[in-house]
Biopython code that builds the backbone (N, CA, C, O; Angstrom):
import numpy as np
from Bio.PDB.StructureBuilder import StructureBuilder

atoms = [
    (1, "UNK", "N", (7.241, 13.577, -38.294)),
    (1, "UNK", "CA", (7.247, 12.131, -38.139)),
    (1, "UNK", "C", (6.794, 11.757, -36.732)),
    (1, "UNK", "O", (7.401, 12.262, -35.787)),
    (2, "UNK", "N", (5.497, 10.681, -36.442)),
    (2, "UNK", "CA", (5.703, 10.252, -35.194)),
    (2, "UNK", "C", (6.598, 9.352, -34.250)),
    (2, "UNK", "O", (7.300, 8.391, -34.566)),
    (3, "UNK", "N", (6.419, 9.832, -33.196)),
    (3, "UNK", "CA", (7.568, 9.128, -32.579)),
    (3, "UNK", "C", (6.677, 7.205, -32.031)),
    (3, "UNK", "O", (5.521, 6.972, -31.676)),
    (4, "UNK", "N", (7.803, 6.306, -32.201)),
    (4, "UNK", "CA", (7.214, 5.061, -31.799)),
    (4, "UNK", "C", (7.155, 5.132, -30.109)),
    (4, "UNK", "O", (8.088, 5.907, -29.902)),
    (5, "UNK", "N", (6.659, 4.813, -28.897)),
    (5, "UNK", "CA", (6.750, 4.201, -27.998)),
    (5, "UNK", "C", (7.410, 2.759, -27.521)),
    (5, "UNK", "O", (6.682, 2.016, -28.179)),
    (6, "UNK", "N", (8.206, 1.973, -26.892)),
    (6, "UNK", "CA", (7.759, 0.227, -27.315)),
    (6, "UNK", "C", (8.277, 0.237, -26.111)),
    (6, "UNK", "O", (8.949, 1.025, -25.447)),
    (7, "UNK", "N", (7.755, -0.963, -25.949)),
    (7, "UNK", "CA", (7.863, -1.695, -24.225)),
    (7, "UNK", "C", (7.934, -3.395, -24.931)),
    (7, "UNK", "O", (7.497, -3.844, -25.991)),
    (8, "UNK", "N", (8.525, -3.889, -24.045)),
    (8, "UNK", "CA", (8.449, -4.904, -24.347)),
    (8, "UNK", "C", (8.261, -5.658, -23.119)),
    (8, "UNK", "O", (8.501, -5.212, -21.997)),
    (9, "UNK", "N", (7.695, -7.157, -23.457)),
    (9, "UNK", "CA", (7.619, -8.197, -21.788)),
    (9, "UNK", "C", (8.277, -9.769, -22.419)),
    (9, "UNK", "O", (7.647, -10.379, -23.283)),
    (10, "UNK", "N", (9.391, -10.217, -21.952)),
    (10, "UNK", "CA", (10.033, -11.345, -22.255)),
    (10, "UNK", "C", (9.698, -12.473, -21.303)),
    (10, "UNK", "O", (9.825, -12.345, -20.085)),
    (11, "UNK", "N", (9.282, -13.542, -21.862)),
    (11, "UNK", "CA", (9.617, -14.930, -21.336)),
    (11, "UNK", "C", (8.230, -14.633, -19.896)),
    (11, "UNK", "O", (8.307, -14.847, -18.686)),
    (12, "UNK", "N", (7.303, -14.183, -20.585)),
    (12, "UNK", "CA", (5.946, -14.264, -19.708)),
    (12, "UNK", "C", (5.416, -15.276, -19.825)),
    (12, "UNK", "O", (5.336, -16.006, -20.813)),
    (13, "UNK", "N", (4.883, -15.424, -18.479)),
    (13, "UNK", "CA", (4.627, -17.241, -18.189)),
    (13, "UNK", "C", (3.088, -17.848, -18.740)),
    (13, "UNK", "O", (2.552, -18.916, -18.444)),
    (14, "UNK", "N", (2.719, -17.022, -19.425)),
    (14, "UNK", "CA", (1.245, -17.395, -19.975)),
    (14, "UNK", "C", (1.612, -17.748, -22.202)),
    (14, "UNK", "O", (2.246, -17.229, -23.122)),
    (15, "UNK", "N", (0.963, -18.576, -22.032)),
    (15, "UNK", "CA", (1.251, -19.136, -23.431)),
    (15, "UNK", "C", (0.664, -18.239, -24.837)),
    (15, "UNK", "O", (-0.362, -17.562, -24.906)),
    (16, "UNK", "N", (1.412, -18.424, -25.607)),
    (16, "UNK", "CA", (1.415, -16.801, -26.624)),
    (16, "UNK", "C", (-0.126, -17.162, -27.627)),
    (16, "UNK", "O", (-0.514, -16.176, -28.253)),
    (17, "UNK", "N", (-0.650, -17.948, -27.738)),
    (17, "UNK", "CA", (-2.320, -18.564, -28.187)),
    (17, "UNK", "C", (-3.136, -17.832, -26.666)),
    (17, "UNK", "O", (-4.023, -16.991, -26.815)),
    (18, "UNK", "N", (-2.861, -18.112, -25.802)),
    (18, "UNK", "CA", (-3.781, -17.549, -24.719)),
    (18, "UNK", "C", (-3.744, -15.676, -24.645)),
    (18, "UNK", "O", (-4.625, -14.828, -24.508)),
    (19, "UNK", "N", (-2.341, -15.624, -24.804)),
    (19, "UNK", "CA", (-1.915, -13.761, -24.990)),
    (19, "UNK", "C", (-2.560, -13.362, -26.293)),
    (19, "UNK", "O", (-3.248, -12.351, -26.147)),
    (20, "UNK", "N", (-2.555, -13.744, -27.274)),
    (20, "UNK", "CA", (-3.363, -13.025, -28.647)),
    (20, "UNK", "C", (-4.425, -13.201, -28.356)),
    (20, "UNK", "O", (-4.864, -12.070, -28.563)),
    (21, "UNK", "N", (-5.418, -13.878, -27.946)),
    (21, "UNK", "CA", (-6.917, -13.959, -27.688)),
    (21, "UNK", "C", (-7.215, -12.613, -27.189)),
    (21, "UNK", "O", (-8.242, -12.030, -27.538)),
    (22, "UNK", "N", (-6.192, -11.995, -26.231)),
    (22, "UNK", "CA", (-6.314, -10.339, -25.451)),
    (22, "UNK", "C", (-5.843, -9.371, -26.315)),
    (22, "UNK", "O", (-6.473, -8.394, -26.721)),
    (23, "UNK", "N", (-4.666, -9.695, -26.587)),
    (23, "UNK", "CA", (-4.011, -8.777, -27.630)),
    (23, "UNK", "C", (-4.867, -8.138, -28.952)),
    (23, "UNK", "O", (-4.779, -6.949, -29.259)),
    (24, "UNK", "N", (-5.689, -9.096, -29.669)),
    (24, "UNK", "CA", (-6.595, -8.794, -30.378)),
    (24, "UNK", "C", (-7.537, -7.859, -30.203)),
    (24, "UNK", "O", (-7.937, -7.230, -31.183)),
    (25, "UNK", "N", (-8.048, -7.613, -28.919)),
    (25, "UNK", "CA", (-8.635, -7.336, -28.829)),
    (25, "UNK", "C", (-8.600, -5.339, -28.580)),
    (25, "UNK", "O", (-9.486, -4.514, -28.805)),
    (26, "UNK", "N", (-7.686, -5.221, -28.233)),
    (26, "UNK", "CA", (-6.521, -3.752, -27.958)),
    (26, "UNK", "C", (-6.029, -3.038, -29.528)),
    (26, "UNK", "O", (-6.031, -1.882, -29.951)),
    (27, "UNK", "N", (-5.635, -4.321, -30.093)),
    (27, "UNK", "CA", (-5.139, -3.680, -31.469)),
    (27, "UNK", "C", (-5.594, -2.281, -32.056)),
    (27, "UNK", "O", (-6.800, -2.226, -32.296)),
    (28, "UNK", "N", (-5.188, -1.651, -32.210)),
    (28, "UNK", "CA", (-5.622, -0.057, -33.133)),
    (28, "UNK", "C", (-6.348, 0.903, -32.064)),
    (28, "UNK", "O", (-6.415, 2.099, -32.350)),
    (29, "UNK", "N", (-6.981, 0.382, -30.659)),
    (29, "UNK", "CA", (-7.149, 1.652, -30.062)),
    (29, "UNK", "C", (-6.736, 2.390, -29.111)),
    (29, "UNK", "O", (-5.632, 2.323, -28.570)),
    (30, "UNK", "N", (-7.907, 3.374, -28.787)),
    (30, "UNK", "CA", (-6.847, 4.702, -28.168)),
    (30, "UNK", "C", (-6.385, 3.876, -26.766)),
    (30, "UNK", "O", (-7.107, 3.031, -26.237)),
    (31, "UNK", "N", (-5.402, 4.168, -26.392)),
    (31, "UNK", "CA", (-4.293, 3.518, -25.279)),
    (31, "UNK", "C", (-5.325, 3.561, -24.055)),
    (31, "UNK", "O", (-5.529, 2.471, -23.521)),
    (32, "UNK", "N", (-6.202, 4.995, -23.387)),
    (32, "UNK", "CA", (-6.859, 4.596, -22.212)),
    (32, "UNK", "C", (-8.385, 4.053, -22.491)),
    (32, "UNK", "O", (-9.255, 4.157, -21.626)),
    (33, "UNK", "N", (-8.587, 3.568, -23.549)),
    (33, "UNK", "CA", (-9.637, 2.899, -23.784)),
    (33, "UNK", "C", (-9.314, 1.624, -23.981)),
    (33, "UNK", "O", (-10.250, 0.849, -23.782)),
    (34, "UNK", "N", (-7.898, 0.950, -24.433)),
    (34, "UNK", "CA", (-7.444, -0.143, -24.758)),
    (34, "UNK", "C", (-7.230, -0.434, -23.087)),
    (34, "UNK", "O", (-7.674, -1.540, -22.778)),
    (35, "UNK", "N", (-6.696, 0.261, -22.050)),
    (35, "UNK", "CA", (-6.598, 0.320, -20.568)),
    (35, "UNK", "C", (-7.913, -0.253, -19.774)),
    (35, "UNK", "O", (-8.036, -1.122, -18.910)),
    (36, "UNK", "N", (-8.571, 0.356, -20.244)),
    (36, "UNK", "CA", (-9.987, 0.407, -19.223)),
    (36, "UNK", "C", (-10.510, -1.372, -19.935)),
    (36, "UNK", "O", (-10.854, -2.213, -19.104)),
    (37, "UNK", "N", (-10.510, -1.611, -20.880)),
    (37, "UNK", "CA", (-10.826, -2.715, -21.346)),
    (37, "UNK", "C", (-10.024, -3.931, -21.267)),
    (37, "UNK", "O", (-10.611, -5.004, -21.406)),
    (38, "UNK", "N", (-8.984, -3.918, -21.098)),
    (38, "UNK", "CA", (-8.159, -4.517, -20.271)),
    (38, "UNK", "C", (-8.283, -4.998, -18.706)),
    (38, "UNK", "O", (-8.012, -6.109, -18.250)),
    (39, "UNK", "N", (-8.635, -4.164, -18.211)),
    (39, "UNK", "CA", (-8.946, -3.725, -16.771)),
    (39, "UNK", "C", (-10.079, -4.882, -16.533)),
    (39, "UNK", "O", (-9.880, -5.770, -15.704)),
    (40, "UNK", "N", (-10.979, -4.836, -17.115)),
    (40, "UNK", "CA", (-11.884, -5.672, -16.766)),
    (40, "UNK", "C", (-11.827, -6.933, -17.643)),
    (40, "UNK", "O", (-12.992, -7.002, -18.035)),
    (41, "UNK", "N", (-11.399, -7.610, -17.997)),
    (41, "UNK", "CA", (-10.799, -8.624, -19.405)),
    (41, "UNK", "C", (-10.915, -9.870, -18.129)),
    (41, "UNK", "O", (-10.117, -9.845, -17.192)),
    (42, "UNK", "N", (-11.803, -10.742, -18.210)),
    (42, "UNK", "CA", (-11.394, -12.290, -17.670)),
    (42, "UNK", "C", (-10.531, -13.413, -17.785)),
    (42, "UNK", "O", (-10.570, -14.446, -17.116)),
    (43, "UNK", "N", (-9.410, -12.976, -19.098)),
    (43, "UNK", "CA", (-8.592, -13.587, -19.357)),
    (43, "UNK", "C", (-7.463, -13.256, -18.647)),
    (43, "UNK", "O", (-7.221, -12.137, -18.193)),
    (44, "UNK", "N", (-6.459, -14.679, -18.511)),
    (44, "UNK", "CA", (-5.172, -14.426, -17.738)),
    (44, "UNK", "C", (-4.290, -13.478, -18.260)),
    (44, "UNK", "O", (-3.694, -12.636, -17.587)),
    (45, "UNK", "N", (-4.203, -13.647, -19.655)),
    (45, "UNK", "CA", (-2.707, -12.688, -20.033)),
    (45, "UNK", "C", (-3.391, -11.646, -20.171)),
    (45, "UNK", "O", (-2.890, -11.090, -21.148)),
    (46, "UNK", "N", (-4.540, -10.803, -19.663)),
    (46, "UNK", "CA", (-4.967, -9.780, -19.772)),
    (46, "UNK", "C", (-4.156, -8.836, -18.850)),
    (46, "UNK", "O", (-3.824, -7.701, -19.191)),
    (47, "UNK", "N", (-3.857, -9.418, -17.616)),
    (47, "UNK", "CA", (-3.088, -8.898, -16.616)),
    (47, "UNK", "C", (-1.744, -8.389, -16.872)),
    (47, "UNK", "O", (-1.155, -7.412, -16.408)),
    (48, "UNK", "N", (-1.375, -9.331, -17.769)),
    (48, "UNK", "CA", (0.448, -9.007, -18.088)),
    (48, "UNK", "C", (0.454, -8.276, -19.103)),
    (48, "UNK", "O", (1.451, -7.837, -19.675)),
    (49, "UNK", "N", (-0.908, -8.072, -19.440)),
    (49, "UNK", "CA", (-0.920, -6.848, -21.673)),
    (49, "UNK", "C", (-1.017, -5.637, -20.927)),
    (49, "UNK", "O", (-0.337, -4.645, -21.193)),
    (50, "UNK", "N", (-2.171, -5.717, -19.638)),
    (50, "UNK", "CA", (-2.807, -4.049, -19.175)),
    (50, "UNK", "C", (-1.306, -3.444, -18.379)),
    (50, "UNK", "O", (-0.902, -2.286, -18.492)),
    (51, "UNK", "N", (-0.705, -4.414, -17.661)),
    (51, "UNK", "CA", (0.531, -3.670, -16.946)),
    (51, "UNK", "C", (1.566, -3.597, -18.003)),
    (51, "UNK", "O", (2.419, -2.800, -17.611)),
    (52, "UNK", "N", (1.811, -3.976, -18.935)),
    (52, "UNK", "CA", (2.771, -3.766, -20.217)),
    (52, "UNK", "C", (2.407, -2.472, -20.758)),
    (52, "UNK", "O", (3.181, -1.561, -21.054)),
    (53, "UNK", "N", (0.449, -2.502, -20.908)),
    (53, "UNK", "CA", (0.747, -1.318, -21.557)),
    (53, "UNK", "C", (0.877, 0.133, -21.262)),
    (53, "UNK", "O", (1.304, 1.076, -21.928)),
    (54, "UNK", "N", (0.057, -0.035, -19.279)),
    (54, "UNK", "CA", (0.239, 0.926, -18.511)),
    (54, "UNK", "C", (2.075, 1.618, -18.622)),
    (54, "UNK", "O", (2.330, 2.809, -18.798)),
    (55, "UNK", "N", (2.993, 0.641, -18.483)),
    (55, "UNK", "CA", (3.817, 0.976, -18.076)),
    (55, "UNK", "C", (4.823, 1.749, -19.698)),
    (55, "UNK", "O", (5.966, 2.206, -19.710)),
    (56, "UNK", "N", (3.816, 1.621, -20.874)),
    (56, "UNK", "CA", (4.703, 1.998, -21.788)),
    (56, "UNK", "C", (3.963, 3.477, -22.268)),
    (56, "UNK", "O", (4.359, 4.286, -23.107)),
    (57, "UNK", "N", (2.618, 3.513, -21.324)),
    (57, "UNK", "CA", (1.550, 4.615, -21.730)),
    (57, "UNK", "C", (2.722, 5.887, -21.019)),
    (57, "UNK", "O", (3.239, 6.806, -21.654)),
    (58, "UNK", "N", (2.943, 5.513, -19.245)),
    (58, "UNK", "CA", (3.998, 5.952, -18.662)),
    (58, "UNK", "C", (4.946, 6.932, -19.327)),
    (58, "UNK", "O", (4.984, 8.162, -19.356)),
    (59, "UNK", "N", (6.037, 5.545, -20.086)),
    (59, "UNK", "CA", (7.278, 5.871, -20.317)),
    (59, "UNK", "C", (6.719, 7.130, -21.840)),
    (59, "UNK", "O", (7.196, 8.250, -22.019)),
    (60, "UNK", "N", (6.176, 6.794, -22.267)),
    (60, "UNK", "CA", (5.725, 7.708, -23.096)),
    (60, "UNK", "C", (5.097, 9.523, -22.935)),
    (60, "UNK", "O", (4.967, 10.408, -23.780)),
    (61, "UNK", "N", (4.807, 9.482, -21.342)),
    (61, "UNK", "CA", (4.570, 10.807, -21.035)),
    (61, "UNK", "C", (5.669, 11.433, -20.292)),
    (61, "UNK", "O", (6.178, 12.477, -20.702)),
    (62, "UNK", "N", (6.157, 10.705, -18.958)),
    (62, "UNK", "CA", (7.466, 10.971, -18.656)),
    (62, "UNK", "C", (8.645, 10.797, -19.718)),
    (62, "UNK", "O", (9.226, 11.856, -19.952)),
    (63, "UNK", "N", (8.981, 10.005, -20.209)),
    (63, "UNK", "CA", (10.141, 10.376, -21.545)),
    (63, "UNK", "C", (9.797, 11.067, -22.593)),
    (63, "UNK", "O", (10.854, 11.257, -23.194)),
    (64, "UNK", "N", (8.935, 11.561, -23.178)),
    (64, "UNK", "CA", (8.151, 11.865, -24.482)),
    (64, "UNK", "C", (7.877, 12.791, -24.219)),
    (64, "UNK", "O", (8.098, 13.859, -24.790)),
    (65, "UNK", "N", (7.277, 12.549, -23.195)),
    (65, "UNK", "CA", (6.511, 13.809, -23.206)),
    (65, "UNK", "C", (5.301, 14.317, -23.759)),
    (65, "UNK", "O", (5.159, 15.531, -23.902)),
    (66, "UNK", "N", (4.174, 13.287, -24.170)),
    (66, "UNK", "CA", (3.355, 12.741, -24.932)),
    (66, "UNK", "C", (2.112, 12.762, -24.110)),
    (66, "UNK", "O", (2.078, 11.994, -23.149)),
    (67, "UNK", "N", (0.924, 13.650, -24.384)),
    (67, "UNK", "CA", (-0.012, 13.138, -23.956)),
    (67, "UNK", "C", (-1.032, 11.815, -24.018)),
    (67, "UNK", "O", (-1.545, 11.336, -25.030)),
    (68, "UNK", "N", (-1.174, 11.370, -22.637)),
    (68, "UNK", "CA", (-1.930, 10.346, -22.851)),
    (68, "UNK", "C", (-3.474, 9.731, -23.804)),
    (68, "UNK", "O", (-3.914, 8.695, -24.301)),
    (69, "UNK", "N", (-3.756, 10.834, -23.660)),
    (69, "UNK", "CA", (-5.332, 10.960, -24.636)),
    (69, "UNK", "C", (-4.657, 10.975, -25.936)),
    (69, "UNK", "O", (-5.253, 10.172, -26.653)),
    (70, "UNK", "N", (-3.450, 11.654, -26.722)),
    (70, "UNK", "CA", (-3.175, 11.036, -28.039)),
    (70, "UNK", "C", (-2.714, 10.455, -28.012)),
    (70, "UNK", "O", (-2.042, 10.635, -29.028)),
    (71, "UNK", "N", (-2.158, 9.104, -27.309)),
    (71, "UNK", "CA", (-1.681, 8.282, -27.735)),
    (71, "UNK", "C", (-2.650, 6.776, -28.055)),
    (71, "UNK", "O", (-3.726, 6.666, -27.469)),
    (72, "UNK", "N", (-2.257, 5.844, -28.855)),
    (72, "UNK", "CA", (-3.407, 4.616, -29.551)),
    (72, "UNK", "C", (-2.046, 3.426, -30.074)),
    (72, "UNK", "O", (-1.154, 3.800, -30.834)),
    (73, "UNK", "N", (-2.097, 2.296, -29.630)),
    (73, "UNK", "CA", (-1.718, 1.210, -29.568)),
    (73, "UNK", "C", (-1.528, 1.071, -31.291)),
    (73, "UNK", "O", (-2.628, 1.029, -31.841)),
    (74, "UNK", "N", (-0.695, 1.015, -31.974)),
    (74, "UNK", "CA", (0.128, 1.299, -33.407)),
    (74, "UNK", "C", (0.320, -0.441, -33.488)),
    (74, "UNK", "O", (-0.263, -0.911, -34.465)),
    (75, "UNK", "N", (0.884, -1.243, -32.809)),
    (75, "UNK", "CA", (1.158, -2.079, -32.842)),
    (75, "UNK", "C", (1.248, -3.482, -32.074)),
    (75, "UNK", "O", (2.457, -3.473, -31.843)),
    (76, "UNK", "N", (0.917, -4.334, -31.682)),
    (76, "UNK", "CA", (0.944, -5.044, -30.662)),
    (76, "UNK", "C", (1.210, -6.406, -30.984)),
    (76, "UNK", "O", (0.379, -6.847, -31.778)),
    (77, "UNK", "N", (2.178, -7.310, -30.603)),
    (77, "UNK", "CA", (2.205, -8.404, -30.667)),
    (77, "UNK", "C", (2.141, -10.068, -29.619)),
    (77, "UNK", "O", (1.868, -9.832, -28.442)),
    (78, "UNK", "N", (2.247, -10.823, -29.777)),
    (78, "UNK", "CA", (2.690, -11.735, -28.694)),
    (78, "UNK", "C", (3.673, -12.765, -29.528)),
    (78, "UNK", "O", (3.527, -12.406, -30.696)),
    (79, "UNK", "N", (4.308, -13.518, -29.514)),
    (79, "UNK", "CA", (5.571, -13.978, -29.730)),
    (79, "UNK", "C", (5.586, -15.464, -29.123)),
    (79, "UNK", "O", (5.596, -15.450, -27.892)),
    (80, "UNK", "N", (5.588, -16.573, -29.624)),
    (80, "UNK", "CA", (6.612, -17.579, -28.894)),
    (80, "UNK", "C", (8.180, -17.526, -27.901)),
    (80, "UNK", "O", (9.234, -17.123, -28.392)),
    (81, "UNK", "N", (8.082, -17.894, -26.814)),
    (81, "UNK", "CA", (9.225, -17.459, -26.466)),
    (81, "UNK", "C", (9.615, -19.035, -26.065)),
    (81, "UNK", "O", (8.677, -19.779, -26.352)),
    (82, "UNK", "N", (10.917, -19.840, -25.394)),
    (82, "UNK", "CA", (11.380, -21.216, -25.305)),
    (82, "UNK", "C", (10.327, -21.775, -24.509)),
    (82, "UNK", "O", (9.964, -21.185, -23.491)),
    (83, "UNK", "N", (9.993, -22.458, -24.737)),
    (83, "UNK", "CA", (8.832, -23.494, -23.313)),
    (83, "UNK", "C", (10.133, -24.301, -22.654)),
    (83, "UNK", "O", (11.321, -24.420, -22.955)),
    (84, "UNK", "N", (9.489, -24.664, -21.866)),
    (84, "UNK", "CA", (9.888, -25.547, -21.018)),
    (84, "UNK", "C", (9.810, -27.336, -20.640)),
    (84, "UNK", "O", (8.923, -28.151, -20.387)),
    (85, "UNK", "N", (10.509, -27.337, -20.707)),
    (85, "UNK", "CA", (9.753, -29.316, -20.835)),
    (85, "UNK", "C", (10.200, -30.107, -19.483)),
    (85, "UNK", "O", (11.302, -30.550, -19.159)),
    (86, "UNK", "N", (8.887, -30.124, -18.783)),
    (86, "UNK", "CA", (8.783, -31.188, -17.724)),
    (86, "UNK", "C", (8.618, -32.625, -17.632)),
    (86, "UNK", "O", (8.326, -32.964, -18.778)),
    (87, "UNK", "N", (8.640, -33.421, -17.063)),
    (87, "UNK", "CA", (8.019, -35.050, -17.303)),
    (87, "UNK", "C", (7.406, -35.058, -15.711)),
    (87, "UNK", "O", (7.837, -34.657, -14.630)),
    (88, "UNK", "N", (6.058, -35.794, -16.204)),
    (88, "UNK", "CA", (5.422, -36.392, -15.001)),
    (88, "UNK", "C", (5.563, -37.419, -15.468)),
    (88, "UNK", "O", (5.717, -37.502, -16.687)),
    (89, "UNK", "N", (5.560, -39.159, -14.229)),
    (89, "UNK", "CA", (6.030, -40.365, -14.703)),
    (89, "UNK", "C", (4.491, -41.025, -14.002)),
    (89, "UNK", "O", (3.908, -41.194, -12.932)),
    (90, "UNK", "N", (4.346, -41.264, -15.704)),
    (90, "UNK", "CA", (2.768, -42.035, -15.579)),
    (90, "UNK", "C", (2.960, -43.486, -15.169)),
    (90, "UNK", "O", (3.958, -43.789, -14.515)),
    (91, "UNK", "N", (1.788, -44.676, -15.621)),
    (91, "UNK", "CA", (1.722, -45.813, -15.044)),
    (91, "UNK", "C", (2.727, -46.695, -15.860)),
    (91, "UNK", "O", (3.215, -46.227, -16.889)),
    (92, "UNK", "N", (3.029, -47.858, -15.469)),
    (92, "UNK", "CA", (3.371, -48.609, -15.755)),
    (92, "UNK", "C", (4.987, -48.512, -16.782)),
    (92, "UNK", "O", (5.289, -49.093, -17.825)),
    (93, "UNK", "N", (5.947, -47.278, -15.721)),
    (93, "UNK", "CA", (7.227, -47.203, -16.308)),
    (93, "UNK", "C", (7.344, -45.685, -17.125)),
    (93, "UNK", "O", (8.361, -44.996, -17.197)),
    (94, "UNK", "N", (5.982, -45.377, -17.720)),
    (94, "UNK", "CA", (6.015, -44.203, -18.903)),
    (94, "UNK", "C", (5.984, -42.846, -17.910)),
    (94, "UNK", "O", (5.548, -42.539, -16.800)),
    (95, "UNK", "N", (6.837, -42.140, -19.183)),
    (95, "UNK", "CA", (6.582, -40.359, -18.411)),
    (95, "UNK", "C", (5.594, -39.653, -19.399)),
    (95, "UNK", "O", (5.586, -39.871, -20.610)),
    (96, "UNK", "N", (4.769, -38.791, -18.756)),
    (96, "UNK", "CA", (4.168, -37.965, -20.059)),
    (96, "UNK", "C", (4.773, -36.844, -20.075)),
    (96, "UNK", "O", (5.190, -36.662, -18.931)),
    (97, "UNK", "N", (5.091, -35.874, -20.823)),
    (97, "UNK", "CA", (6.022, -34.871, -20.969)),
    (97, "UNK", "C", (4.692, -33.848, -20.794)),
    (97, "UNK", "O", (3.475, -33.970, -20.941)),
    (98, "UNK", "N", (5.565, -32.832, -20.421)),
    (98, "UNK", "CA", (4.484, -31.483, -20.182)),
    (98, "UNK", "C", (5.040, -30.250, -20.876)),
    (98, "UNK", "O", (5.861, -30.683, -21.685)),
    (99, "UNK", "N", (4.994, -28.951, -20.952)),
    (99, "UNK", "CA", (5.423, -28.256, -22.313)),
    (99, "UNK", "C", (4.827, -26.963, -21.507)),
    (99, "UNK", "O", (3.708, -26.467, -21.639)),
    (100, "UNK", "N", (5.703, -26.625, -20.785)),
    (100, "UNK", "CA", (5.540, -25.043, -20.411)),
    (100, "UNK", "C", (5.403, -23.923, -20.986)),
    (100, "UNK", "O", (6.452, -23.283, -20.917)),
    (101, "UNK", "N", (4.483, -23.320, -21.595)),
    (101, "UNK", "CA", (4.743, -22.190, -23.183)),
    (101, "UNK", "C", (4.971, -21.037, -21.985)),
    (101, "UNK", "O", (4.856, -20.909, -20.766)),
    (102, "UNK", "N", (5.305, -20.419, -22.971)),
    (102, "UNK", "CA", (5.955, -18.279, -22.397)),
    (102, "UNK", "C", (5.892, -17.876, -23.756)),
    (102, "UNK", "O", (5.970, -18.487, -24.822)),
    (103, "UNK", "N", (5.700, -16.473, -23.382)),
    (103, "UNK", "CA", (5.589, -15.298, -24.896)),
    (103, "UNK", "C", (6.234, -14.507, -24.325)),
    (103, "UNK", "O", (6.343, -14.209, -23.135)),
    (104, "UNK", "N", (7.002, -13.901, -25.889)),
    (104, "UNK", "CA", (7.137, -12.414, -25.633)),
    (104, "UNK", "C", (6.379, -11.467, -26.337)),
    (104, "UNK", "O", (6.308, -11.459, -27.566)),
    (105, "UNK", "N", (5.674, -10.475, -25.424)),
    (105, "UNK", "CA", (5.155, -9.378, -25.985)),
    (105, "UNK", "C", (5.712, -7.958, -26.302)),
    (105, "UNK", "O", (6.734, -7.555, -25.746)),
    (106, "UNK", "N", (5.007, -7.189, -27.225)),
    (106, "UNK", "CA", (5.654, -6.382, -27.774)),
    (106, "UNK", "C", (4.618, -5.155, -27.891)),
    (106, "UNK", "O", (3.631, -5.360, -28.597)),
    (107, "UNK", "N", (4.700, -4.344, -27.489)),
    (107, "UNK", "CA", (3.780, -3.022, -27.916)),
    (107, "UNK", "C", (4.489, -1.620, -28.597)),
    (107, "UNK", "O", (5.614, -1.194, -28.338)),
    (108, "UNK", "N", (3.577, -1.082, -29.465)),
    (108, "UNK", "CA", (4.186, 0.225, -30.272)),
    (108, "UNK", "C", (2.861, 1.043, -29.747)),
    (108, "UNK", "O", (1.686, 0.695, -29.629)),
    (109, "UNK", "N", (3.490, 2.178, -29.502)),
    (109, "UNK", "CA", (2.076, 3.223, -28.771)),
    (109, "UNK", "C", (2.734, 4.818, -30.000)),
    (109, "UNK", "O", (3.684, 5.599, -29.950)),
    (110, "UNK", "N", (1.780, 4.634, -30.772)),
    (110, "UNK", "CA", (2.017, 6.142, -31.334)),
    (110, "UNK", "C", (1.211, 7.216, -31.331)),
    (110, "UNK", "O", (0.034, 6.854, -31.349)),
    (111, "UNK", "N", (1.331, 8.301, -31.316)),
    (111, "UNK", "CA", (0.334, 9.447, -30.980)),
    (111, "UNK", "C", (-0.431, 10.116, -32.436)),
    (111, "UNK", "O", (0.229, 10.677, -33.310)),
    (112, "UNK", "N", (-1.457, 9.994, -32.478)),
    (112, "UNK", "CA", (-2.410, 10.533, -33.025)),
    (112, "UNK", "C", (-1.803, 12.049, -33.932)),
    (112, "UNK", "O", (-1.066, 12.822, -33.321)),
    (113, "UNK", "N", (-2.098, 12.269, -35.027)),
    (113, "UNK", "CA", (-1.850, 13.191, -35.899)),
    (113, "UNK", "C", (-3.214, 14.253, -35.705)),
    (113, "UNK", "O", (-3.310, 15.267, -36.396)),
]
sb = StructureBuilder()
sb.init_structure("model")
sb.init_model(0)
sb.init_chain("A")
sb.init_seg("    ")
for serial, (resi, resn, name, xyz) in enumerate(atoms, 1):
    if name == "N":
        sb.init_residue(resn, " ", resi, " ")
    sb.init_atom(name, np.array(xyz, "f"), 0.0, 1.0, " ", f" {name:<3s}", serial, name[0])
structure = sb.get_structure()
C-alpha cells in the first residue's frame, strides 16, 4: 500500500479562485517538476502552493523516508476558508463593504509504484 504524504496551509491570505488557477496546474505531476513550475509561476498563490509543497516534498524524505524523484502530487486542493469583512465609508453617509477571502490548502504527495 502507498503511503499518503499531506501538508496542509490554513487561513492563507490569497483567495481560494486565485489559488486553483495554480493548483490546477500541479495536479497529477511528478513533485520536482510540479516544483520547478511553480518556481517560475507569475501568479500570487503560486508562492504559498511551491513552499507548501516544498515543505511536504521535505517531510516526506526526512519522515518517510521517500525518495524525492518518486514522489507525484496524488492530490491537491484549495478550500474556502472565513473572509473577512471590512467597511470603507463611501460618499454621502454609505459604507461599501470589502470581503477579505483566505483558503485552505491541502496537498497529498504519493510515491510512484
Amino acid at each position: 500500500m502507498a503511503t499518503d504524504v499531506r501538508a496542509y496551509l490554513e487561513n492563507c491570505g490569497v483567495s481560494a479562485q486565485k489559488v486553483r488557477l495554480v493548483v490546477d496546474t500541479v495536479r497529477g505531476k511528478p513533485a520536482v517538476d510540479a516544483l520547478n513550475t511553480l518556481k517560475f509561476m507569475p501568479k500570487i498563490g503560486a508562492r504559498h502552493v511551491h513552499k507548501l509543497l516544498a515543505s511536504a516534498v521535505a517531510n516526506a524524505e526526512e519522515n518517510f523516508g521517500l525518495n524525492r524523484d518518486d514522489l507525484y502530487v496524488y492530490s491537491i486542493m484549495a478550500d474556502e476558508a472565513p473572509t473577512r469583512k471590512w467597511r470603507r465609508f463611501g460618499a454621502r453617509g454609505r459604507f461599501k463593504p470589502l470581503l477579505k477571502r483566505s483558503s485552505h490548502i491541502t496537498i497529498v504527495l504519493r510515491e510512484r509504484e
